[in-house]
Backbone as a chain_set.jsonl record, in Angstrom:
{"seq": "XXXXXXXXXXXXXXXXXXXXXXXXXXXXXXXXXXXXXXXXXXXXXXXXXXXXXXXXXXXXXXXXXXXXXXXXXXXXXXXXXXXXXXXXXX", "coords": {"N": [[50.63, 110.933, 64.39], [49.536, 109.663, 67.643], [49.09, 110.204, 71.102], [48.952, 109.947, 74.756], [48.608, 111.204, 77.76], [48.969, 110.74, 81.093], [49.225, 112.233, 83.909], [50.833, 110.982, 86.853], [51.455, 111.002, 89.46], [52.873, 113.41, 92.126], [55.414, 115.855, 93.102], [58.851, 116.382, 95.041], [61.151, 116.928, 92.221], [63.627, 115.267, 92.361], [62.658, 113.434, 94.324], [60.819, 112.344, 92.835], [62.065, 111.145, 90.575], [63.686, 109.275, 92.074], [62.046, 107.422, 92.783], [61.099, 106.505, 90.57], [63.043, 105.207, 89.607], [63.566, 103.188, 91.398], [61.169, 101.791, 90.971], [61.722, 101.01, 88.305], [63.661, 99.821, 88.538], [63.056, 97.499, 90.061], [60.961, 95.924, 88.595], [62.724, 95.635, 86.495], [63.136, 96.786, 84.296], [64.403, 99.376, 81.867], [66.143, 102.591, 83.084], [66.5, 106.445, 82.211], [68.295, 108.678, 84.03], [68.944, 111.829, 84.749], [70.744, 113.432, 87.062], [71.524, 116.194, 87.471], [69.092, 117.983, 86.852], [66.922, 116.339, 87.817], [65.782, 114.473, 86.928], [63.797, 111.587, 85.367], [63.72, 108.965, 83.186], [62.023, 105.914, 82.237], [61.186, 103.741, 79.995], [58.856, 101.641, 79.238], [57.968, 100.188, 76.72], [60.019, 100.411, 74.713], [60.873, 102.059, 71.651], [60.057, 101.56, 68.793], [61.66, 100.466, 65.724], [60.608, 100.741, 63.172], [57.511, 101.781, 61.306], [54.436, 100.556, 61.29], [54.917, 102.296, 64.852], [55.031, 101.682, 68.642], [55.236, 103.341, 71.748], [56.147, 103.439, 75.172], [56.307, 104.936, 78.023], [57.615, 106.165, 81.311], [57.663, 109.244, 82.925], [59.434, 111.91, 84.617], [58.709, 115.193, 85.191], [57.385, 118.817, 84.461], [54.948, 120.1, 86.842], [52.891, 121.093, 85.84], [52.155, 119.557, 83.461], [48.91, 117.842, 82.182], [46.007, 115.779, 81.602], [46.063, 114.049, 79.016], [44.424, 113.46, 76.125], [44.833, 112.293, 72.997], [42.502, 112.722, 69.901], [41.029, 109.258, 69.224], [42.796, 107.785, 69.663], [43.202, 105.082, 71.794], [42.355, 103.279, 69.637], [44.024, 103.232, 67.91], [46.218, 102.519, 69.253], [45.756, 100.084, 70.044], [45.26, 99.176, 67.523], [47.81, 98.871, 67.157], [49.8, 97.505, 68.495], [48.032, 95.584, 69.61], [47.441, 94.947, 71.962], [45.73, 96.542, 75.482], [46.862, 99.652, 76.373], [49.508, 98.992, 78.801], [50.408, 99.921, 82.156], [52.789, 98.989, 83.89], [54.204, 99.838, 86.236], [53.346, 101.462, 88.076]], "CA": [[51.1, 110.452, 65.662], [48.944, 109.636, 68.508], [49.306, 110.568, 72.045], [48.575, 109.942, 75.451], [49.579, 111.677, 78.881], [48.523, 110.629, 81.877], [49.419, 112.679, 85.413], [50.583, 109.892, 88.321], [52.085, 111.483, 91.003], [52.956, 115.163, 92.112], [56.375, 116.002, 94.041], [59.908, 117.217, 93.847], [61.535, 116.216, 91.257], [64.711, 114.153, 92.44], [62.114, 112.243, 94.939], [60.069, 111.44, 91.772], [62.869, 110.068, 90.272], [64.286, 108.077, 92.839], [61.183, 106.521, 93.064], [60.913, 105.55, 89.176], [64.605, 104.43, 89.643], [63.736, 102.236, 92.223], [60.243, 101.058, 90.676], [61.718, 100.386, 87.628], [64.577, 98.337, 88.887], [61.783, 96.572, 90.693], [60.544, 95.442, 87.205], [63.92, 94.971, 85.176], [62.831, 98.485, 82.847], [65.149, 100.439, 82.074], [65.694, 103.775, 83.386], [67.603, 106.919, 82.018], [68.348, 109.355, 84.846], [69.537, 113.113, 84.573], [71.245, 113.682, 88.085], [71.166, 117.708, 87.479], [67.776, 118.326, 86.838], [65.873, 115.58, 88.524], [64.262, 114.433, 85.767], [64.687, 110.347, 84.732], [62.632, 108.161, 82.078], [61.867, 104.752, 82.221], [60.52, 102.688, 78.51], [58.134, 100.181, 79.571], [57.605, 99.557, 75.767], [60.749, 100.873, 73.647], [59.988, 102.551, 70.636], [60.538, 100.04, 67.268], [62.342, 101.408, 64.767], [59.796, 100.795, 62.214], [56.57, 101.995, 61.305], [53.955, 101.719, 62.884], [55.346, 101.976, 66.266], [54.337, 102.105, 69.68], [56.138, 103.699, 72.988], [55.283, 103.132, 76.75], [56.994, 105.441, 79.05], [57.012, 106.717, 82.478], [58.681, 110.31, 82.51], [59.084, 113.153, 85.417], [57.985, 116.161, 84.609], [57.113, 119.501, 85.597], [53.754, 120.031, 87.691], [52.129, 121.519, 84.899], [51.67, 118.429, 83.072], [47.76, 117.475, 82.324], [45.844, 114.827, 81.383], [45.626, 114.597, 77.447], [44.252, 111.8, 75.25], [44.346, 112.457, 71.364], [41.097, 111.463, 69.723], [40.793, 107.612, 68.388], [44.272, 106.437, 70.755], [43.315, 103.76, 72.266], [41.833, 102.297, 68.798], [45.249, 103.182, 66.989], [46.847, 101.768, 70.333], [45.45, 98.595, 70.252], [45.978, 98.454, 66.544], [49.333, 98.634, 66.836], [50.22, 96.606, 69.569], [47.313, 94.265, 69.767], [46.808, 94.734, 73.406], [45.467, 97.863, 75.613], [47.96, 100.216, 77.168], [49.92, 98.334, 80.092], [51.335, 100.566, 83.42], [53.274, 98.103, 85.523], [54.777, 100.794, 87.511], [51.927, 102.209, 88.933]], "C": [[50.007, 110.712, 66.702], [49.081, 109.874, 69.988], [48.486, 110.681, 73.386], [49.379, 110.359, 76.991], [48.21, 111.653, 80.087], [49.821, 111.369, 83.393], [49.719, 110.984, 86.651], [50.898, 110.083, 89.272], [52.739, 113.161, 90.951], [54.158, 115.132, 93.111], [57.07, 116.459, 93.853], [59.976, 115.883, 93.09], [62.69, 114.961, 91.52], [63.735, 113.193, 93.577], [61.156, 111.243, 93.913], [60.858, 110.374, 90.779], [63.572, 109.254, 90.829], [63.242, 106.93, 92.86], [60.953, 106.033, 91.787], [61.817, 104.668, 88.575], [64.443, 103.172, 89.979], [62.598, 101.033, 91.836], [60.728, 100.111, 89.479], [62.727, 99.095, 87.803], [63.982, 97.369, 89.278], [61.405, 95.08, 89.589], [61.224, 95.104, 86.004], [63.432, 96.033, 84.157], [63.849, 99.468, 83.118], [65.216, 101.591, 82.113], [66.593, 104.897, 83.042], [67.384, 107.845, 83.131], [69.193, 110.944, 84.777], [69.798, 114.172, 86.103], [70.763, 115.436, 88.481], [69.887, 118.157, 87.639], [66.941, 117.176, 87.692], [65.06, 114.423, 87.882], [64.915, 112.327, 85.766], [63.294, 109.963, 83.859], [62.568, 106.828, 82.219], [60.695, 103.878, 80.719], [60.22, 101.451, 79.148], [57.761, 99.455, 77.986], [58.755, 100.447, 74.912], [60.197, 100.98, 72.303], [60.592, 102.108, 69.589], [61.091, 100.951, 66.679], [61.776, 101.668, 63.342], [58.614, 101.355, 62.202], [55.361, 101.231, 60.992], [54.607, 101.595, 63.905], [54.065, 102.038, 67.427], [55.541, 102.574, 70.835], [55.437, 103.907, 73.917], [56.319, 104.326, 77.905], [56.59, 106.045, 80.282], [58.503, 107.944, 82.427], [58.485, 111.233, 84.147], [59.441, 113.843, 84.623], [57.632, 117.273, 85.586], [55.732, 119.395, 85.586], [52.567, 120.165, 86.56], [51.32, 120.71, 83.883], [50.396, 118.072, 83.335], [47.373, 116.616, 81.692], [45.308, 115.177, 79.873], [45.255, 113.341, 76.706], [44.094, 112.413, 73.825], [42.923, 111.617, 71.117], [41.154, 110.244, 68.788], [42.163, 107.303, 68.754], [43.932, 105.564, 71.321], [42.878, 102.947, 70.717], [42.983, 102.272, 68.006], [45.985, 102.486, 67.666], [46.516, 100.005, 70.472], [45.678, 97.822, 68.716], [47.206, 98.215, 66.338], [50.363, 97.694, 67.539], [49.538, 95.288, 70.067], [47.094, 93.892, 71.028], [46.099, 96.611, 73.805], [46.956, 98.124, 76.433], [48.175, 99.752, 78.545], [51.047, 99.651, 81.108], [51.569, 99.87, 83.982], [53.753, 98.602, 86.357], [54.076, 101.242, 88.171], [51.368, 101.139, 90.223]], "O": [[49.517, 111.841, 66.741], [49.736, 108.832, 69.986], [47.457, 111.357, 73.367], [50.49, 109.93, 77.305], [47.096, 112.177, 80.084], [50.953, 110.96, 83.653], [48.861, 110.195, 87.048], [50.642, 109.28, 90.169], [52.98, 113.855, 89.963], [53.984, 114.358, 94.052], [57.023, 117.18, 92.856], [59.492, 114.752, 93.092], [62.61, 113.875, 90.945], [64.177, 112.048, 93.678], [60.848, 110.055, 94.009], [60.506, 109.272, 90.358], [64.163, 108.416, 90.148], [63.532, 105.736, 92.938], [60.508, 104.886, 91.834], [61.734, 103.843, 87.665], [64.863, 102.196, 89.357], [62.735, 99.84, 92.107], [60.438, 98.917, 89.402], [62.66, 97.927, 87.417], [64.326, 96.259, 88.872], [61.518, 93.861, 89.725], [60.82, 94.59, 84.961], [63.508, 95.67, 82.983], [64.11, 100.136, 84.119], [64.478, 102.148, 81.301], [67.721, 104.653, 83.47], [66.183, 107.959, 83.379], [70.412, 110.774, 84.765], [69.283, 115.276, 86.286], [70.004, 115.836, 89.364], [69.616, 118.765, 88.675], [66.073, 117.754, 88.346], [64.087, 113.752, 88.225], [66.036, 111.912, 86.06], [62.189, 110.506, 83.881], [63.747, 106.551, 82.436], [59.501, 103.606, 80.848], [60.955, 100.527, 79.496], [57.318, 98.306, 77.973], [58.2, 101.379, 74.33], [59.312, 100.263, 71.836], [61.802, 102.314, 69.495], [61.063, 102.136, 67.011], [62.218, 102.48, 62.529], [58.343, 101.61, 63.376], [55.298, 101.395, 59.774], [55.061, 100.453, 63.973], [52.861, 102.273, 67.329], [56.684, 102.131, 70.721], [54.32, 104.419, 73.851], [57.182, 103.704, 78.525], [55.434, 106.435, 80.439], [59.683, 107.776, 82.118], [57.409, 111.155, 84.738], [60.155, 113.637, 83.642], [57.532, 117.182, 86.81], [55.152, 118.803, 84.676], [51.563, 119.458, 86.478], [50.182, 120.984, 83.5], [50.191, 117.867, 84.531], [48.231, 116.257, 80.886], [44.536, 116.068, 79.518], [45.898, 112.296, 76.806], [43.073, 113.07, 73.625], [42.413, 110.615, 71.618], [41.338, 110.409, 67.582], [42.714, 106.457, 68.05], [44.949, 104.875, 71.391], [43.187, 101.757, 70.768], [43.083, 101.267, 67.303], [46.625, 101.655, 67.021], [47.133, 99.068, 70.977], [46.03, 96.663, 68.498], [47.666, 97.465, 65.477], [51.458, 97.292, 67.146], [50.034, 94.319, 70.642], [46.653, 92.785, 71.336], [45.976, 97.549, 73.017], [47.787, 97.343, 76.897], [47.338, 99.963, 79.423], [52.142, 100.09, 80.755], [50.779, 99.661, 84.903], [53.865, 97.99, 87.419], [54.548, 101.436, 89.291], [50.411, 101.467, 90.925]]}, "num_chains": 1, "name": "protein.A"}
């Protein structure tokens, strides 16, 4: 499994998810939301049920979160999907 984490914004937490609420509605992506904690998710690329897959998400998170790229992801990423990694929320 391959893996990529990119950092996009820094704040609390229920303003980060209002705002991925509101982006993703923006964009018709759906968003799960966890009222208590703050936290919500949004799948810009749902994850297949087969193998290989791919998954696109935009997540809050705590602060701590850094920028991580496994090595040879984008070349497994593009094999698997046949494009490069798309952020429309951003």
């Amino acid at each position: 499994m391959k893996r990529s984490t990119e950092r996009v914004d820094l704040g609390h937490p229920h303003q980060l998810a209002q705002g991925l609420i509101s982006s993703s509605e923006r964009h018709g992506i759906d968003v799960e939301h966890d009222p208590v904690y703050g936290r919500a998710r949004a799948w810009v690329r749902p994850r297949a049920k087969g193998r290989p897959m791919a998954e696109e998400l935009f997540a809050t998170a705590p602060a701590r979160v850094i920028n991580k790229q496994d090595k040879n992801f984008e070349r497994y990423w593009d094999a698997v999907t046949g494009s490069a990694a798309q952020l429309p929320l951003v």
